[in-house]
N, C-alpha and C positions, 0 to 999 in steps of 0.2 A: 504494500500500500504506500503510496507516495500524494501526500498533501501540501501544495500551494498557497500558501498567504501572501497577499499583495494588502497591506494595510493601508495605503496610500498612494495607488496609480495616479501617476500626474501629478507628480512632484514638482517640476517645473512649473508648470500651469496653476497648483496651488501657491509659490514664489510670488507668482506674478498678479494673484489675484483673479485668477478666472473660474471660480469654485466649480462654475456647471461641469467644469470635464473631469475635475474627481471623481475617483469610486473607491472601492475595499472589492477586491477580489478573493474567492475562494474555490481550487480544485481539486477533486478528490481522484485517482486513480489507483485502481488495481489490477494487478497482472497486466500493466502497462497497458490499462482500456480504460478512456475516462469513464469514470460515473457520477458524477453531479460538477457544477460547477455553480457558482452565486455571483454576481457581481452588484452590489450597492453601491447608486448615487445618494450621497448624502444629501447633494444639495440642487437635485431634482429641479424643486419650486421654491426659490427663496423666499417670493411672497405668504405663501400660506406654511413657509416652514417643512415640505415636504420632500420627504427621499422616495425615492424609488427602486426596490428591490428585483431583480433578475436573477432565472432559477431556473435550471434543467436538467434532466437525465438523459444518455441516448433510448429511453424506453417509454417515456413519456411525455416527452416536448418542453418545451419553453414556457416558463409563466412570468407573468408582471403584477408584481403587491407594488400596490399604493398606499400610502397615508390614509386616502380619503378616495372613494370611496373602500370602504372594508371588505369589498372584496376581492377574488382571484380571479383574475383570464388568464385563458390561458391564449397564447399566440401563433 
């Protein structure tokens, strides 16, 4: 099993003040096959305070959590 943390993709771009292209990334693989991967923007919607979370498996597709509304699509 081999796990990937990116706490801060967009280092640069965080430096220079451009929050929207932040994220936190996270990937899991085993026996060298991904199995999940996560990537969270924090800073999604400044205005209403809202991140937005991205999530997949290769078995079940792509989803998108928002803030608001509370619930899941999937994509």
């Amino acid at each position: 099993m081999v796990i990937w943390i990116d706490p801060l993709d967009g280092t640069k771009g965080f430096t220079e003040g451009h929050l929207h292209h932040i994220t936190s990334m996270i990937g899991v693989s085993v026996n060298m096959r991904p199995r999940i991967g996560i990537i969270h923007k924090p800073f999604y919607n400044r205005l209403y305070r809202q991140g937005r979370t991205y999530f997949g498996t290769p078995e079940c597709g792509i989803f998108l959590k928002d803030k608001f509304p509370e619930k899941l699509r999937r994509l």
